[in-house]
GUGUKOL-382606 format. One record per residue (C-alpha): residue in three letters; x, y, z. Coordinates in nm, 4 decimals, always signed. Last residue first. Layout:
@residu ala&px X&py Y&pz Z
...
***
This chain:
@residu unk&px +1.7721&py +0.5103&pz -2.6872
@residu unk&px +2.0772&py +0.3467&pz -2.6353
@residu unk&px +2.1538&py +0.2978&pz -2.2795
@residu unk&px +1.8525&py +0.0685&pz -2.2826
@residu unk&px +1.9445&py -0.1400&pz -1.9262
@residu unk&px +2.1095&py +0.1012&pz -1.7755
@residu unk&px +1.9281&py +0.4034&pz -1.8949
@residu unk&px +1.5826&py +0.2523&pz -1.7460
@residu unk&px +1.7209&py +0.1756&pz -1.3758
@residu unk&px +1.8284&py +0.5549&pz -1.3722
@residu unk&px +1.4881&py +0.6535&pz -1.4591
@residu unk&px +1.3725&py +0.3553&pz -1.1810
@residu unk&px +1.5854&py +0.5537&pz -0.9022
@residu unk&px +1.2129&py +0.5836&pz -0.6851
@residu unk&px +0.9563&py +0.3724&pz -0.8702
@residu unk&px +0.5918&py +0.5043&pz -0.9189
@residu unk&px +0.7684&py +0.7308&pz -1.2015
@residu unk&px +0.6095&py +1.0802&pz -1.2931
@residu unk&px +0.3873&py +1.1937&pz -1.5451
@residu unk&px +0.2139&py +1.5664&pz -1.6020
@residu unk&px -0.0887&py +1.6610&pz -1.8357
@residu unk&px -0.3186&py +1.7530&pz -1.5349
@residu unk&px -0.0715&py +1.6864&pz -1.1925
@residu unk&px +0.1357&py +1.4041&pz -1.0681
@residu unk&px -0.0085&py +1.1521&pz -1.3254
@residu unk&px +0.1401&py +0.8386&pz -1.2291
@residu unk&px +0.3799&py +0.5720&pz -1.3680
@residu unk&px +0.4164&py +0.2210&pz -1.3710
@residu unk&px +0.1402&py +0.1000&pz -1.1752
@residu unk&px +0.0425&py -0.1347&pz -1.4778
@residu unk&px -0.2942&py +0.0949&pz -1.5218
@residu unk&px -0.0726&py +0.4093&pz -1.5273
@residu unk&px +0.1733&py +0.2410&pz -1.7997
@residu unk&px -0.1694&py +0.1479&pz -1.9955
@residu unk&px -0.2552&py +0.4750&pz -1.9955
@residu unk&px +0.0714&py +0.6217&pz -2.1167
@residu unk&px +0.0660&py +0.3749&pz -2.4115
@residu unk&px -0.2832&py +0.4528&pz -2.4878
@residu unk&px -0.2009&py +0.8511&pz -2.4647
@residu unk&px +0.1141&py +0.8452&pz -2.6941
@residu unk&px -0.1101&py +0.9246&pz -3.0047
@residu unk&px -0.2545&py +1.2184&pz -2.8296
@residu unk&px +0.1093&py +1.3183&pz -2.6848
@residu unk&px +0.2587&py +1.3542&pz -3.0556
@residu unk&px +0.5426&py +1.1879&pz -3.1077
@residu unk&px +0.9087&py +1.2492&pz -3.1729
@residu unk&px +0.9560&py +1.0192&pz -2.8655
@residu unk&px +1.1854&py +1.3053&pz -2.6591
@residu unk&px +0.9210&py +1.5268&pz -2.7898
@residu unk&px +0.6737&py +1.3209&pz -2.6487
@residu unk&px +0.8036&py +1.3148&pz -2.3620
@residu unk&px +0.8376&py +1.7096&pz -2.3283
@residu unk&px +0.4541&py +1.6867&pz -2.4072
@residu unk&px +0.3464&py +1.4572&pz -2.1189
@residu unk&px +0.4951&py +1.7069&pz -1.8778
@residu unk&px +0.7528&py +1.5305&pz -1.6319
@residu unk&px +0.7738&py +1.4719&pz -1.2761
@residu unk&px +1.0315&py +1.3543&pz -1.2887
@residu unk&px +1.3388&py +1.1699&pz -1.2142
@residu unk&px +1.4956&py +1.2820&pz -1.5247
@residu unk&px +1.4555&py +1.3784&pz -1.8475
@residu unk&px +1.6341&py +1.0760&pz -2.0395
@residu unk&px +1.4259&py +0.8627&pz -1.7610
@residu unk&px +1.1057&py +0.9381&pz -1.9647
@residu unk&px +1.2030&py +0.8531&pz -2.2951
@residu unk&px +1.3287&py +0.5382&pz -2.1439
@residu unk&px +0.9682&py +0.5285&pz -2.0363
@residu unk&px +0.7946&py +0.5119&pz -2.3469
@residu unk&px +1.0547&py +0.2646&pz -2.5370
@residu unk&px +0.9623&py +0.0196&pz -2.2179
@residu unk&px +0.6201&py +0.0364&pz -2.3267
@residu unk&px +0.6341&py +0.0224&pz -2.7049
@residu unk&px +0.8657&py -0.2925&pz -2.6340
@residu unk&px +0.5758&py -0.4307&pz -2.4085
@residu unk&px +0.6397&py -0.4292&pz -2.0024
@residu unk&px +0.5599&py -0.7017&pz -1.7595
@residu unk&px +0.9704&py -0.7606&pz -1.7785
@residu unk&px +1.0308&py -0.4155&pz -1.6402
@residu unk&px +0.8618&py -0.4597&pz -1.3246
@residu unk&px +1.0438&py -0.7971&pz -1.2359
@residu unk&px +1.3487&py -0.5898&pz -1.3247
@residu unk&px +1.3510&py -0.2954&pz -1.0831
@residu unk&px +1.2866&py -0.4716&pz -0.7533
@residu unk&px +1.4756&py -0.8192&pz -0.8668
@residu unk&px +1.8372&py -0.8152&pz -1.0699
@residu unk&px +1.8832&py -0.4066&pz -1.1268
@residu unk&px +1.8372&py -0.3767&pz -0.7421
@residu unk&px +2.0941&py -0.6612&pz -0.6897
@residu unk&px +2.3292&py -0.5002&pz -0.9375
@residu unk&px +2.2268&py -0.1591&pz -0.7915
@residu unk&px +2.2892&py -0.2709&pz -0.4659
@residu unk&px +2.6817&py -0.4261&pz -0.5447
@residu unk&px +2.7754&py -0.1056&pz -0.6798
@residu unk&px +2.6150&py +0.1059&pz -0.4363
@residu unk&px +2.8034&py -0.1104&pz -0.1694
@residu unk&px +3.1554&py -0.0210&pz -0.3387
@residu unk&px +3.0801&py +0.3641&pz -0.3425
@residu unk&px +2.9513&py +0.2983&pz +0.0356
@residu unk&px +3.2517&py +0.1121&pz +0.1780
@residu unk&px +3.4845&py +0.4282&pz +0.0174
@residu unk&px +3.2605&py +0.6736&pz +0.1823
@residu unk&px +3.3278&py +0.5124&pz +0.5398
@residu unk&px +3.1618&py +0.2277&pz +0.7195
@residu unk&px +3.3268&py +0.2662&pz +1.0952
@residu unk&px +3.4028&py +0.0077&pz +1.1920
@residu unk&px +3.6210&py -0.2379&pz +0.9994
@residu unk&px +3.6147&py -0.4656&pz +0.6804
@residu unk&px +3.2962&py -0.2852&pz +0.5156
@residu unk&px +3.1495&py -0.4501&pz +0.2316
@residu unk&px +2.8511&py -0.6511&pz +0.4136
@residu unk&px +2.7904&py -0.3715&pz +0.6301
@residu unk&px +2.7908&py -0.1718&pz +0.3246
@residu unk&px +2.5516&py -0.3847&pz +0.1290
@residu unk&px +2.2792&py -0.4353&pz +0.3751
@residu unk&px +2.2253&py -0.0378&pz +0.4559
@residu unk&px +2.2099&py +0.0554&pz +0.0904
@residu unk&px +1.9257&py -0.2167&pz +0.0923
@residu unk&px +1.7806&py -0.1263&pz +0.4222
@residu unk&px +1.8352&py +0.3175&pz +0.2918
@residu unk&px +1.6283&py +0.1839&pz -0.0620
@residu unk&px +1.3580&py +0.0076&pz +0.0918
@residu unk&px +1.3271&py +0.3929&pz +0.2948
@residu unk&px +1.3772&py +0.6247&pz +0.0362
@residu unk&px +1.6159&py +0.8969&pz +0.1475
@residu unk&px +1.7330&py +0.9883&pz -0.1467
@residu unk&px +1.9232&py +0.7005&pz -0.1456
@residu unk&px +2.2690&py +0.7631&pz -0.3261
@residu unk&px +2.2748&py +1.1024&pz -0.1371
@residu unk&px +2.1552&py +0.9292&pz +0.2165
@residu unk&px +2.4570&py +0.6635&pz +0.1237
@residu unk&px +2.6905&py +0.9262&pz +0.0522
@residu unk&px +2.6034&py +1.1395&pz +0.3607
@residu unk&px +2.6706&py +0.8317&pz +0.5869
@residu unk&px +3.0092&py +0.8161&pz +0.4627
@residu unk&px +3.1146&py +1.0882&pz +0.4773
@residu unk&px +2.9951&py +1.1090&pz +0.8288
@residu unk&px +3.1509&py +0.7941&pz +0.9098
@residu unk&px +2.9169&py +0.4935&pz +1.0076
@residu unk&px +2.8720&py +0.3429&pz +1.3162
@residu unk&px +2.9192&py -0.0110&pz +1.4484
@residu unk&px +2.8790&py -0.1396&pz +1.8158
@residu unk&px +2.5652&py -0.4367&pz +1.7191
@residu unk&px +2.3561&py -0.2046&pz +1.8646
@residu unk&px +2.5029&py +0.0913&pz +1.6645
@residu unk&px +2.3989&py -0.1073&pz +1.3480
@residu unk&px +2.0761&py -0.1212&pz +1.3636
@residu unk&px +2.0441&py +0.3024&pz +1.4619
@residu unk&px +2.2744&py +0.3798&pz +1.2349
@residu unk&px +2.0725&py +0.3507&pz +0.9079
@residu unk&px +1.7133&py +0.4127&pz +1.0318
@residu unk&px +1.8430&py +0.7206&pz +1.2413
@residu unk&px +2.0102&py +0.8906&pz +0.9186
@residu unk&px +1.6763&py +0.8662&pz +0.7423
@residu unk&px +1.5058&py +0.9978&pz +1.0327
@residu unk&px +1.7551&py +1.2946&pz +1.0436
@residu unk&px +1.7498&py +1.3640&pz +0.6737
@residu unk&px +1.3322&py +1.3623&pz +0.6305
@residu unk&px +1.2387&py +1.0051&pz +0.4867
@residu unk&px +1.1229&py +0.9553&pz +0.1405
@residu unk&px +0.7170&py +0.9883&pz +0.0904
@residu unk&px +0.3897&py +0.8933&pz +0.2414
@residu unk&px +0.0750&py +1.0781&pz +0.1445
@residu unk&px -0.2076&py +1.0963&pz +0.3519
@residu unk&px -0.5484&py +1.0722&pz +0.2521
@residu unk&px -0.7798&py +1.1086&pz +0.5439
@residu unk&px -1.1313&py +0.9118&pz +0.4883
@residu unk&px -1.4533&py +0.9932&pz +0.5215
@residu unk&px -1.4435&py +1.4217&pz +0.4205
@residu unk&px -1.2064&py +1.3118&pz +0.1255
@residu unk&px -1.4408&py +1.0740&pz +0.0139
@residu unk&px -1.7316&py +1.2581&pz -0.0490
@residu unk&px -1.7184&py +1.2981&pz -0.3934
@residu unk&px -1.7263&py +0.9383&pz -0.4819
@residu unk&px -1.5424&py +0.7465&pz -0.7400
@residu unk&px -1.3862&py +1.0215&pz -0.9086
@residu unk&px -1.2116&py +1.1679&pz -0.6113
@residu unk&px -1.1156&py +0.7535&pz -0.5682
@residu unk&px -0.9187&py +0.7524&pz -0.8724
@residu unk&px -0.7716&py +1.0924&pz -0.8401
@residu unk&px -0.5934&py +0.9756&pz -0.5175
@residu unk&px -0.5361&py +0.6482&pz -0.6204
@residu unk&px -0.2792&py +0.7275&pz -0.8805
@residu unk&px -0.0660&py +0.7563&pz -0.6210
@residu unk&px -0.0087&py +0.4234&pz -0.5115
@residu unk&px -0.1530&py +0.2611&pz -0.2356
@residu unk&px -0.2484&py +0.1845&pz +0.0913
@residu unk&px -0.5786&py +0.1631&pz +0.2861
@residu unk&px -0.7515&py +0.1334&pz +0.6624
@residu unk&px -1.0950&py +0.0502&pz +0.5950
@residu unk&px -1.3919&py +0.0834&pz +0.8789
@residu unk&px -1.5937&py -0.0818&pz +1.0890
@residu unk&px -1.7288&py +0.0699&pz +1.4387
@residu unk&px -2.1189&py +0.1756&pz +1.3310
@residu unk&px -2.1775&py +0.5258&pz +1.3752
@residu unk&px -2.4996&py +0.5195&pz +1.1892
@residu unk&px -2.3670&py +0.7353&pz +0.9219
@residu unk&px -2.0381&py +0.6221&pz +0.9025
@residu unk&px -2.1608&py +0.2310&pz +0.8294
@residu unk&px -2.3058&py +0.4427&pz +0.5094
@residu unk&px -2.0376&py +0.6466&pz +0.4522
@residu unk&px -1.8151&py +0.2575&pz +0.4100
@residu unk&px -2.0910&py +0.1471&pz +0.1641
@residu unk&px -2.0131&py +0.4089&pz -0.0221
@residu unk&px -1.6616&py +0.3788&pz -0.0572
@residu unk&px -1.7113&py +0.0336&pz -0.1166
@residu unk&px -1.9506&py +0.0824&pz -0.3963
@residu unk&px -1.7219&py +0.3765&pz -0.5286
@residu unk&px -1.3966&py +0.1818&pz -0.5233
@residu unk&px -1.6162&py -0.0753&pz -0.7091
@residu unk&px -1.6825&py +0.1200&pz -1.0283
@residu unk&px -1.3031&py +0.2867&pz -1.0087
@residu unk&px -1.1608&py -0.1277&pz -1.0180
@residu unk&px -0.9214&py -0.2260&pz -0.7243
@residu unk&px -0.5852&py -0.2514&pz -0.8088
@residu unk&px -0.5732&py +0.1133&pz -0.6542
@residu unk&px -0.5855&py -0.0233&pz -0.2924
@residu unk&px -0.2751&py -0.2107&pz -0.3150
@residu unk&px -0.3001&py -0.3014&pz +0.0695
@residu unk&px -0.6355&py -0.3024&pz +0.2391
@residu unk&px -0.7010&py -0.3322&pz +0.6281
@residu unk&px -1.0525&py -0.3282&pz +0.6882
@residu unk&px -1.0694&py -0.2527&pz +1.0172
@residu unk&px -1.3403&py -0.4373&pz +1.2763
@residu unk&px -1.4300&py -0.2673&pz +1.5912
@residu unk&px -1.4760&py -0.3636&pz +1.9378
@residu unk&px -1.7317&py -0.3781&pz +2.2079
@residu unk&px -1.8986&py -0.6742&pz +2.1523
@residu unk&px -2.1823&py -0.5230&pz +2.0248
@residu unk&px -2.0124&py -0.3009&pz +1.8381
@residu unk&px -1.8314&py -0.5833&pz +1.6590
@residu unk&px -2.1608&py -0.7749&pz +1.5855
@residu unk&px -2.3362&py -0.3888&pz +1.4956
@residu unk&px -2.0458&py -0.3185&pz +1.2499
@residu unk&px -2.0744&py -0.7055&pz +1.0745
@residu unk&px -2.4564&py -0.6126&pz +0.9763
@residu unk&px -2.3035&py -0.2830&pz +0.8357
@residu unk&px -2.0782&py -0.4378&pz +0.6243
@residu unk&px -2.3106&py -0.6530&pz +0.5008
@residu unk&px -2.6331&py -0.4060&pz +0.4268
@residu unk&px -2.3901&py -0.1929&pz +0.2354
@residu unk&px -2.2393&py -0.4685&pz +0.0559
@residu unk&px -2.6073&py -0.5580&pz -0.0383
@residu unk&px -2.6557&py -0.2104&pz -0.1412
@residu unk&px -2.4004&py -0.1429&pz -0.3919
@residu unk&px -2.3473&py -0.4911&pz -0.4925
@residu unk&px -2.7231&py -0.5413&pz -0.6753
@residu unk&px -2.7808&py -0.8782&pz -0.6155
@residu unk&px -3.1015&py -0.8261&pz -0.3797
@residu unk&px -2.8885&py -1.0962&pz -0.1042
@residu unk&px -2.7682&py -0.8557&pz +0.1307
@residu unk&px -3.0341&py -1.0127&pz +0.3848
@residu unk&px -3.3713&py -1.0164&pz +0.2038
@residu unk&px -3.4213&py -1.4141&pz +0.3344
@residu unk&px -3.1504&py -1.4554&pz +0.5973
@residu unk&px -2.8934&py -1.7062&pz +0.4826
@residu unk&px -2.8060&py -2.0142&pz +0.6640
@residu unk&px -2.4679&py -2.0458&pz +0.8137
@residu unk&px -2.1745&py -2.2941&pz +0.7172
@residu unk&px -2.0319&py -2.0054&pz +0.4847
@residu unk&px -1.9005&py -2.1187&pz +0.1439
@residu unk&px -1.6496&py -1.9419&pz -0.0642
@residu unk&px -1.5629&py -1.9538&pz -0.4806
@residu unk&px -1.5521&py -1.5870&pz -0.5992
@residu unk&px -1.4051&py -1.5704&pz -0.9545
@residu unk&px -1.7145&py -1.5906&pz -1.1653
@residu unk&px -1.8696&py -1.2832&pz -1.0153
@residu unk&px -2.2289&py -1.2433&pz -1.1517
@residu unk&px -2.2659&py -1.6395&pz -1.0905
@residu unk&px -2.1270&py -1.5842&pz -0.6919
@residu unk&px -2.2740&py -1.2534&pz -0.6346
@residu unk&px -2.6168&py -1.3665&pz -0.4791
@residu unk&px -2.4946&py -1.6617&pz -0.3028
@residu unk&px -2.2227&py -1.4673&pz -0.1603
@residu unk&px -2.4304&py -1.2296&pz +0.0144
@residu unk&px -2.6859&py -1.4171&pz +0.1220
@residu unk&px -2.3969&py -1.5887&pz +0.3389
@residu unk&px -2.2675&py -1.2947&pz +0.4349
@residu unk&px -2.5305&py -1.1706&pz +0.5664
@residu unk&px -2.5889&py -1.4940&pz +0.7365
@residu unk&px -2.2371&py -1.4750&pz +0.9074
@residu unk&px -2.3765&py -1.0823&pz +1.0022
@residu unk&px -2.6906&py -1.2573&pz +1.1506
@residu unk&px -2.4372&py -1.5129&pz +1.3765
@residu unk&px -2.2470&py -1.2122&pz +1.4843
@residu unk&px -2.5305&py -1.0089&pz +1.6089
@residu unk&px -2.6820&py -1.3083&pz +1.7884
@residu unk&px -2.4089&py -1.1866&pz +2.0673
@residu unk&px -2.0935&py -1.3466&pz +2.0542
@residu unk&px -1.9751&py -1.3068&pz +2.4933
@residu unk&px -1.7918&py -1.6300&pz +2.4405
@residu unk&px -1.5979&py -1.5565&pz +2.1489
@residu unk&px -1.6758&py -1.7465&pz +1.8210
@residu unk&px -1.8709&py -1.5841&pz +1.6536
@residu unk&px -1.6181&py -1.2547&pz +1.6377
@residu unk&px -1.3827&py -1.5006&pz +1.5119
@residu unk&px -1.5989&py -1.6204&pz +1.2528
@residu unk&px -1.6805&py -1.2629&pz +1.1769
@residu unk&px -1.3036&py -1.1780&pz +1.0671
@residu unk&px -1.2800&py -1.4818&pz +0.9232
@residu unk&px -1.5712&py -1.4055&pz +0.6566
@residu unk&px -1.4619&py -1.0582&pz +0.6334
@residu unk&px -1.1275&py -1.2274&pz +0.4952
@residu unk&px -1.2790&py -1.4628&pz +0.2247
@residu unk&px -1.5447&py -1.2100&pz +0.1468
@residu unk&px -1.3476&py -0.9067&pz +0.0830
@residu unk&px -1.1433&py -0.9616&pz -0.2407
@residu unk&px -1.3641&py -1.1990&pz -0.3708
@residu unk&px -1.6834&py -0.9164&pz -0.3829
@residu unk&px -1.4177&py -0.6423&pz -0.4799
@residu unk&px -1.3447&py -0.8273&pz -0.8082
@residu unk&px -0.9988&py -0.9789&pz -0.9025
@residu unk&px -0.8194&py -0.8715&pz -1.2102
@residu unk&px -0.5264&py -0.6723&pz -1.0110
@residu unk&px -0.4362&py -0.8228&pz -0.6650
@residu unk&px -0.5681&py -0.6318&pz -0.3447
@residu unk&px -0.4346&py -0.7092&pz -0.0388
@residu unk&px -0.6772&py -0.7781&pz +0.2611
@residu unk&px -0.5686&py -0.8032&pz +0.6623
@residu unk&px -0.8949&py -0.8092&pz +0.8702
@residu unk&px -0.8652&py -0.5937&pz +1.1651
@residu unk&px -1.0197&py -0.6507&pz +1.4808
@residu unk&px -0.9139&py -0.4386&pz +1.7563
@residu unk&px -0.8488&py -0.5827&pz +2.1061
@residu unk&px -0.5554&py -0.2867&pz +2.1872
@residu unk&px -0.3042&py -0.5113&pz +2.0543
@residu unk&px -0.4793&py -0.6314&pz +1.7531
@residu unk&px -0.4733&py -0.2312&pz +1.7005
@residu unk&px -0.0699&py -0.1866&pz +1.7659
@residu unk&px -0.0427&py -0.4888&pz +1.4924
@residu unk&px -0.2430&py -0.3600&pz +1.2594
@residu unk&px -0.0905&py -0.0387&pz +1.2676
@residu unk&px +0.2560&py -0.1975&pz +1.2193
@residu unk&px +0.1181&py -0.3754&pz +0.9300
@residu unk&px +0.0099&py -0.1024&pz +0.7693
@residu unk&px +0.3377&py +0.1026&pz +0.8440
@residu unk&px +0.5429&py -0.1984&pz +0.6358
@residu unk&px +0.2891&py -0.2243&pz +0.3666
@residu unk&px +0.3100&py +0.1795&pz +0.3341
@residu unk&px +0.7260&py +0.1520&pz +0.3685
@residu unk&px +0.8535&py +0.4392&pz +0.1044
@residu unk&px +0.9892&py +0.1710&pz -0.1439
@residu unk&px +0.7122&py +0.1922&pz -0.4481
@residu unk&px +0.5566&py +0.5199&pz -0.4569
@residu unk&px +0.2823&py +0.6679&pz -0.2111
@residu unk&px -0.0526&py +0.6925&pz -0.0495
@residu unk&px -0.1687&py +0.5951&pz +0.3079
@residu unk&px -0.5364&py +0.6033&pz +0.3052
@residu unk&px -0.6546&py +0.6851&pz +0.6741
@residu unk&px -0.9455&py +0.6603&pz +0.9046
@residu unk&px -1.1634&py +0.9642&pz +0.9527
@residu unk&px -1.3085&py +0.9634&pz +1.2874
@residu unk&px -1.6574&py +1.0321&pz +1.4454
@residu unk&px -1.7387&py +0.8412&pz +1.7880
@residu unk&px -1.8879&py +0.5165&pz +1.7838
@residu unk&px -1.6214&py +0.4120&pz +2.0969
@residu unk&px -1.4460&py +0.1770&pz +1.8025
@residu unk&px -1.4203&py +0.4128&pz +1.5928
@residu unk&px -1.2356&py +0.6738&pz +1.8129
@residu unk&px -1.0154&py +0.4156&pz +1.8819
@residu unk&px -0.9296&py +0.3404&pz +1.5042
@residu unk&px -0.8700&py +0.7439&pz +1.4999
@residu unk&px -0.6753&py +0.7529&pz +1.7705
@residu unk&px -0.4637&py +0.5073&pz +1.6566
@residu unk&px -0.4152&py +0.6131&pz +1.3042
@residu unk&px -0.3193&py +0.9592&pz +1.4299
@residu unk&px -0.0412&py +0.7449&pz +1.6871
@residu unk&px +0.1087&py +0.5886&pz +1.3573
@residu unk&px +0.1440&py +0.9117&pz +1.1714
@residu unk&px +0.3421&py +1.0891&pz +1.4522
@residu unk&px +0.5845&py +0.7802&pz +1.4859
@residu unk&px +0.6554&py +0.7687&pz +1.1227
@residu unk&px +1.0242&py +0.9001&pz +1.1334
@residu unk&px +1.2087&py +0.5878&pz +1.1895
@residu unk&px +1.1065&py +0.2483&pz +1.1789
@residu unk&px +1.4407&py +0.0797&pz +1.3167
@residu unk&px +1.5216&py -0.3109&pz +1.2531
@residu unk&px +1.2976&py -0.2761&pz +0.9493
@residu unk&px +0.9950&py -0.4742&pz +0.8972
@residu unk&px +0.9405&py -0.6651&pz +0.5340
@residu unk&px +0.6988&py -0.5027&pz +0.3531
@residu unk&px +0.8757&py -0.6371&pz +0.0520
@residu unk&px +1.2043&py -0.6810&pz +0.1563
@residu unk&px +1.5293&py -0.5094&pz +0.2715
@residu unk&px +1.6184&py -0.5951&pz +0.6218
@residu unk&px +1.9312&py -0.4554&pz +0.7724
@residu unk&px +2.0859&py -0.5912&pz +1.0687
@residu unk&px +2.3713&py -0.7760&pz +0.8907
@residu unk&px +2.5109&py -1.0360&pz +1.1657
@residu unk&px +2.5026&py -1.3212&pz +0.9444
@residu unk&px +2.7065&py -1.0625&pz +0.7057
@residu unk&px +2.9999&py -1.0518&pz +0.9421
@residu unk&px +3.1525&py -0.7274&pz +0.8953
***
């Protein structure tokens, strides 16, 4: 087939021609960013999952729906090595500029831009890598004590009663939420209960990996009664199948049912992986329909791209001690795995492995499933390892 027609879209975040199976979990995100914005009581979600199952993607689709519906959201992603105060300044600080700068702004909006302006000015030296300037006076005793945990609460909720005021809400959209530091998860999370408490229409709408879920139960204990954690994983069969033929029957091509099964098999029913599967069989196949023998020569050509960029650039941040870790891993499997049968694949003992696990959990390499268990945060990435050290 003609590759400039290829439908499929694998990418980071990147949206696919047919978002299948999430329709349930988008509408609970909208009624509870709704609910939010009338001051009723809602618990707005944390999306949590591995690499490839589409949280970036169904972020931005939520964001889009609530721009749609006059909701402010404030799009945020959250490198590693950068403090909470610079992650949420630069976009809270458009967020209320926009608010400011709508006919109806109330003086709400210009005290929240002084907030924020106290705000900065009293982080700025205790945060070296926050560099922002509001054109707004500060308020004397406005979030400006210094002490993060209540001046963030004081900000956030000064930029709740400009969006209530004007009828609206503002969402804290947050992608990568685990890069964020445990000490600061808890000052946002708490600053967040205390916005809940007065019913104030701002909120955080989060994504990340799975490590996240212990992280923030250790932050704050409250945090599974404010927010909804809900995991995201690999597409049910039928939605899986829809996001693969779906694309292509609008362009009047179908797929075989052998060879739809083999690409759902070679998948798992991931859904980066089903776009990139998807791409290379279009581009393979001659003819409608894409049958088994299209797919065996597309998995090929996907794991060599695979193997190139989504697997690689992870594996190159890795030390030799590292890598050596999780080929031990992938010789058992896709996981999850108990720390102690890797360590007998090592010929270690799992206390002395512990710093290397660690650091694979603060890389976003791996997770702990369960007490004393460790999984990949890569679908296929065991498979991934044995390529590229088949000799262990």
């Amino acid at each position: 087939m003609n590759p400039r027609d290829n439908p499929y879209a694998p990418g980071a975040g990147t949206p696919p021609p047919e978002l299948a199976g999430r329709d349930p979990l988008i509408e609970r995100a909208a009624i509870a960013l709704d609910r939010i914005r009338s001051g009723k009581a809602a618990r707005s979600l944390i999306l949590v999952g591995l690499r490839g199952v589409g949280k970036t993607v169904l972020l931005n689709r939520i964001q889009r729906d609530a721009e749609g519906r006059g909701i402010h959201t404030l799009w945020i992603e959250a490198p590693e090595q950068r403090s909470l105060p610079a992650i949420i300044a630069p976009s809270l600080r458009a967020g209320l500029l926009r608010l400011d700068r709508r006919a109806s702004a109330s003086n709400t909006a210009r005290r929240a831009l002084a907030a924020l302006t106290g705000f900065v000015n009293s982080v700025k030296v205790r945060y070296g890598d926050l560099e922002l300037s509001v054109d707004v006076p500060p308020v004397s005793g406005l979030a400006d004590s210094g002490d993060l945990d209540s001046d963030l609460a004081e900000l956030l909720a000064s930029a709740g009663e400009a969006a209530r005021d004007q009828g609206t809400a503002l969402v804290l959209i947050i992608d990568e939420l685990q890069s964020i530091a445990e000490p600061e998860l808890a000052i946002l999370s708490s600053a967040l209960h205390h916005c809940a408490q007065r019913q104030l229409p701002i909120t955080m709408l989060a994504a990340g990996l799975p490590q996240l879920l212990g992280r923030t139960g250790k932050a704050k204990s409250y945090v599974e009664r404010l927010f909804d954690f809900t995991e995201i994983g690999r597409l049910e069969p039928e939605a899986a199948a829809r996001a693969l033929t779906a694309p292509a029957a609008k362009a009047g091509v179908r797929f075989s049912l052998d060879g739809l099964q083999e690409i759902l098999h070679q998948t798992d029913g991931y859904p980066y992986f089903l776009q990139e599967w998807g791409k290379h069989a279009w581009d393979v196949a001659a003819v409608s329909p894409i049958r088994a023998e299209d797919i065996h020569i597309a998995t090929r050509n996907a794991l060599a791209c695979l193997d190139a960029s989504f697997f690689r650039v992870r594996y190159e941040r890795l030390t030799p001690r590292e890598k050596h870790y999780l080929r031990g891993m992938a010789e058992l499997g896709p996981g999850p795995h108990r720390s102690s049968a890797v360590a007998g694949q090592l010929g270690g003992k799992v206390t002395a492995l512990s710093p290397i696990r660690n650091t694979l959990v603060a890389k976003g390499m791996i997770y702990s499933s369960r007490h004393g268990e460790v999984a990949f945060t890569v679908p296929l990435f065991d498979g991934f390892m044995k390529r590229m050290m088949p000799d262990r």
